[in-house]
Structures are given as structure tokens and as C-alpha cells.
N, C-alpha and C positions, 0 to 999 in steps of 0.2 A: 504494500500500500504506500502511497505518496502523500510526502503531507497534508495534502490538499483535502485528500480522502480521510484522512486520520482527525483535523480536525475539526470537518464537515461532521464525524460521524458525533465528537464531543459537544461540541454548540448543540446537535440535535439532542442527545441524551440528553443536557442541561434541561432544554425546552421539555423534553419529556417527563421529565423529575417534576418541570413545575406544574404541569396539567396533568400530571396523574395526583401530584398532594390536592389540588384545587377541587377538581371535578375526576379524575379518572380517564381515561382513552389515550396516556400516553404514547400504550405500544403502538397506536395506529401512525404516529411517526416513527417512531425509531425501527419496526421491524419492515415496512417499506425504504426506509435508507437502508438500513443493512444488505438488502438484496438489489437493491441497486451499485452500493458497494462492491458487491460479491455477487456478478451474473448469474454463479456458477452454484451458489449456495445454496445448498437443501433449506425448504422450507422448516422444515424441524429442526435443524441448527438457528435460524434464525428464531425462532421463537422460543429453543434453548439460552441461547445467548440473551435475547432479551430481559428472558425471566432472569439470570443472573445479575443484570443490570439494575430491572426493576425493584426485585427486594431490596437491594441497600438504602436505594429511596425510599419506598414505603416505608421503610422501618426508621431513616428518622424522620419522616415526616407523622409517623404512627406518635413518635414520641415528643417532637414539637407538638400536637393536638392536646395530645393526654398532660402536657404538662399546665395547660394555656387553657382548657374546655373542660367542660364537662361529659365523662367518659364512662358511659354503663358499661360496666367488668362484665354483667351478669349473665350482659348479650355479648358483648365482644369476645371476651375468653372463648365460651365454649363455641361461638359460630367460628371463630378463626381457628380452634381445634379441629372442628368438624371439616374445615376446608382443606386440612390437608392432604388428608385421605379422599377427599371427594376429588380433589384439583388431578392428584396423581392419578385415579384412576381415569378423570378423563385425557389426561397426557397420554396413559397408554392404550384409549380407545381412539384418538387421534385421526391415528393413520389409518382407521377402520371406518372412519364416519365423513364423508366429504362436507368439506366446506360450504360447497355451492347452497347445502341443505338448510344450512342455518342462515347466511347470507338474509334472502327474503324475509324469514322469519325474525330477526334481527331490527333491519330496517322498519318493517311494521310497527314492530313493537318501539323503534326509537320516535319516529315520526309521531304515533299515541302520546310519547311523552313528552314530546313539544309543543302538541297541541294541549294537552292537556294543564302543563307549568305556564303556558301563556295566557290561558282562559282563567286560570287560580292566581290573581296575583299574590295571596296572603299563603300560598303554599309553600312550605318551609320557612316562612318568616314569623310563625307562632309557635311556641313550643306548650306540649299538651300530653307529654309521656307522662305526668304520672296516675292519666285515665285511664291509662294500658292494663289492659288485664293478662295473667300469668299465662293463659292458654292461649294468646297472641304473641307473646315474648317469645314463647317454646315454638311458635310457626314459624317468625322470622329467625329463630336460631336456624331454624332446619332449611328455612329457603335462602337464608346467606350462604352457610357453611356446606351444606350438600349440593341444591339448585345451583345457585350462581357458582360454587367453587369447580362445581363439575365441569360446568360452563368454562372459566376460566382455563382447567387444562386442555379441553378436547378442543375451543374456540378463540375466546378471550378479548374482539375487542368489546370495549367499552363495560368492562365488567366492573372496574370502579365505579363508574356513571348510573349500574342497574343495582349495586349496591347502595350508592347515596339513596334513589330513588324508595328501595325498599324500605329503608329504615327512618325518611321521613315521611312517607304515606303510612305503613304500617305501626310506627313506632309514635308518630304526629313530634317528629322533632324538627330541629330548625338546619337549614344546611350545615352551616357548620359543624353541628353536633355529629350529623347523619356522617360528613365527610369523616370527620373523627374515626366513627365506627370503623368507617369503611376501609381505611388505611391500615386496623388492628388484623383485619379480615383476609385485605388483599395479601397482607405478609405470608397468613396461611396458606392461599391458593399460590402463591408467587412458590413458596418454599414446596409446596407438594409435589407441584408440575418440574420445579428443576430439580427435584431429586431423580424424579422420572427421565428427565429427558441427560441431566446427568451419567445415572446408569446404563442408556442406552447410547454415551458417546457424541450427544448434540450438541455440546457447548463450548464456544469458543472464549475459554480461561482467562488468557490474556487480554483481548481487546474486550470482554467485558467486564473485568475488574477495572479495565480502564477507563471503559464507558461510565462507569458505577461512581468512578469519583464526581463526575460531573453531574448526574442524575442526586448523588447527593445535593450538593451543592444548591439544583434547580427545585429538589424536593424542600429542602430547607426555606429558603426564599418564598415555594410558594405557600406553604403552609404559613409561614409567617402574617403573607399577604392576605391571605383568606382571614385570617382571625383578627386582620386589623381591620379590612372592610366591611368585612360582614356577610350575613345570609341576602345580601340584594348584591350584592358583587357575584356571590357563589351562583345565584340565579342567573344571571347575565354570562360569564362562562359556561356556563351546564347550557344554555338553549346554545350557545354558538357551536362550544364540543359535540352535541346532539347532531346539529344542523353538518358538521365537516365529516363526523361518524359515517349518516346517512348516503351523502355524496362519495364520501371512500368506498362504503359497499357498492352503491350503485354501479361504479366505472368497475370495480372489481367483477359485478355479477354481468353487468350487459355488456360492458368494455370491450 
């Protein structure tokens, strides 16, 4: 690789670090650079690699949140337990299940949540968790940590984004709070899927520890930002992430 490419790839992790502490859907930059980087790349190495990169962010943007918000253990612990078993086994259903499948199914369901965060403007901007009853806790445990974590290894994008999503409809928190969660979560399904694709030889060590530093760096920054501006900033990210989501699948499905 040539500088050019080396620190094309870091500027992009940076960027990636900060849209996945903020809203989620990093990897839809960084795993499109990589394979432009790399003509030649296995899709499984790049989404190997990715996840090495992404966990060091998540986790300190997990820990910037938790230090700075308010952070239900109750739900986070065991959904980001739950995720890691769930994330690995869809890493190694992967190469079983075609992408093309979930593509449309994807975009539906993102376009719903555009329209539906536009038409709500007080959606995520009131917080209302402590009307949550136990036998809804126990559902969003099961549908972060198994649902979406599964999600995340057989798929993955925008799986931070379907987590915020859950945990402020379901949970009736504020974004911030919700990104909070989400970060505890995605560390599980980030850790499941690269052990998986780890063992099977997909990831590239070197240049994603490298990338990793700078995805710090952009994780840090953006969590910071988020908690300074608040749940009408995280709104206004989340419809734009939603809306670039969308358009990525689309070229990808009809392209």
C-alpha cells in the first residue's frame, strides 16, 4: 500500500469511530474503503478486519457514555452478553445466507424509521423508562443481544442505528441514553463476530490495529459531541445516517 492509501484508509476509520459513537453505521464507510483499497479482498476479511477496528471504538466510546449518562446495567450487561454468542453465530452463518436477502428487507425497515423519527418530533427527546415494565426489559434484552447481535454477524450495517432505535421506542429513552446502551451492546456483537471470523483467518492484524487507533480517537470525539449537544443533534444524525444507509443499499442491490 502507498501512503496515499494508508492514510485514506485512517481519516476514514477516524470518521467511522465518530458515526458509529453518535448514531451507528460506521462500517458502511470503512468496509467499502477497505475493498476499494484491496480489489482483491475477500468480503469476509473485510468485515473481519472491520470488526477489529470497530471494537476499540465502541468500547471507548461505550465508556465515555457510561461515565457522562445514565446507563441501565440491567439491560446492557446481559443484552451485550447475549450478543456475543448471537453475533458469532451469525458470522459463521455468513457465508450461508446471501446478502442480496436482507438488503431489501433492511432498507424497508430503515426508510419506516425515517419516516416514522420525522413525523414524532418528541421521539427520543423525553425520557419515560421508569414506566417500563420487567416483561419488556426481558424482550429488549432478547431482541438487542440475540435479534440484532445475530444480525450484526451474518449482516451488520446499521446495526448500531437498529439498536439506538430499539431501546428508545421500546425502552421510551432519550437518544443519548439509547446510544449509551447501544455502544455496551455493539462491543458484544463486534467481539463475537471477530472471534469468529478471527478463527477462520479473516482479519487483517496489522492494518486494523492501525485503523483502530484512529477509530479511537473519532469514537472519542464523537461520543463526546453527542453528550454535549444532545438528543436533537443525535436526531438530526440518525435521519441523515438512515437516509446515506438507504442509498448505500440501494446502489448495492440494483447497482
Amino acid at each position: 500500500m502507498d501512503v496515499i492509501d494508508v492514510a485514506g484508509l485512517m481519516a476514514v476509520a477516524g470518521a467511522a469511530g465518530w458515526v458509529d459513537a453518535v448514531v451507528g453505521g460506521g462500517g458502511l464507510l470503512l468496509i467499502p474503503t477497505l475493498l476499494l483499497a484491496f480489489p482483491n479482498l475477500s468480503p469476509a476479511v473485510a468485515l473481519g478486519t472491520n470488526k477489529l477496528t470497530a471494537i476499540t471504538g465502541t468500547a471507548v466510546a461505550a465508556v465515555t457514555y457510561a461515565r457522562r449518562t445514565k446507563l441501565d446495567l440491567s439491560v446492557a450487561v446481559p443484552a451485550g452478553l447475549l450478543a456475543v454468542p448471537a453475533a458469532g453465530f451469525g458470522a459463521l452463518s455468513a457465508s450461508q445466507l446471501p446478502t442480496a436477502w436482507f438488503r431489501p428487507l433492511v432498507m424497508a425497515l430503515l426508510i419506516a424509521v425515517a419516516a416514522f423519527v420525522t413525523m414524532r418530533p418528541t421521539f427520543g427527546a423525553v425520557e419515560g423508562a421508569d414506566s417500563v415494565t420487567r416483561r419488556r426489559r426481558l424482550f429488549v434484552i432478547a431482541v438487542a443481544g440475540c435479534g440484532i447481535g445475530f444480525y450484526d454477524g451474518v449482516f451488520g450495517p446499521g446495526t448500531g442505528t437498529f439498536l439506538i432505535l430499539t431501546f428508545t421506542s421500546l425502552l421510551s429513552l432519550e437518544f443519548v441514553q439509547s446510544s449509551a446502551l447501544a455502544k455496551v451492546v455493539n462491543v458484544g456483537t463486534n467481539f463475537g463476530a471477530l472471534c469468529v471470523f478471527a478463527l477462520q483467518g479473516q482479519v487483517m492484524w496489522m492494518l486494523g490495529a492501525s485503523m483502530a487507533v484512529c477509530n479511537v480517537v473519532g469514537a472519542a470525539l464523537g461520543a463526546r459531541t453527542a453528550l454535549k449537544r444532545g438528543s436533537g443533534f443525535v436526531r438530526v444524525v440518525l435521519l441523515v445516517a438512515v437516509t446515506v444507509m438507504v442509498v448505500k443499499l440501494g446502489i448495492d442491490q440494483f447497482g
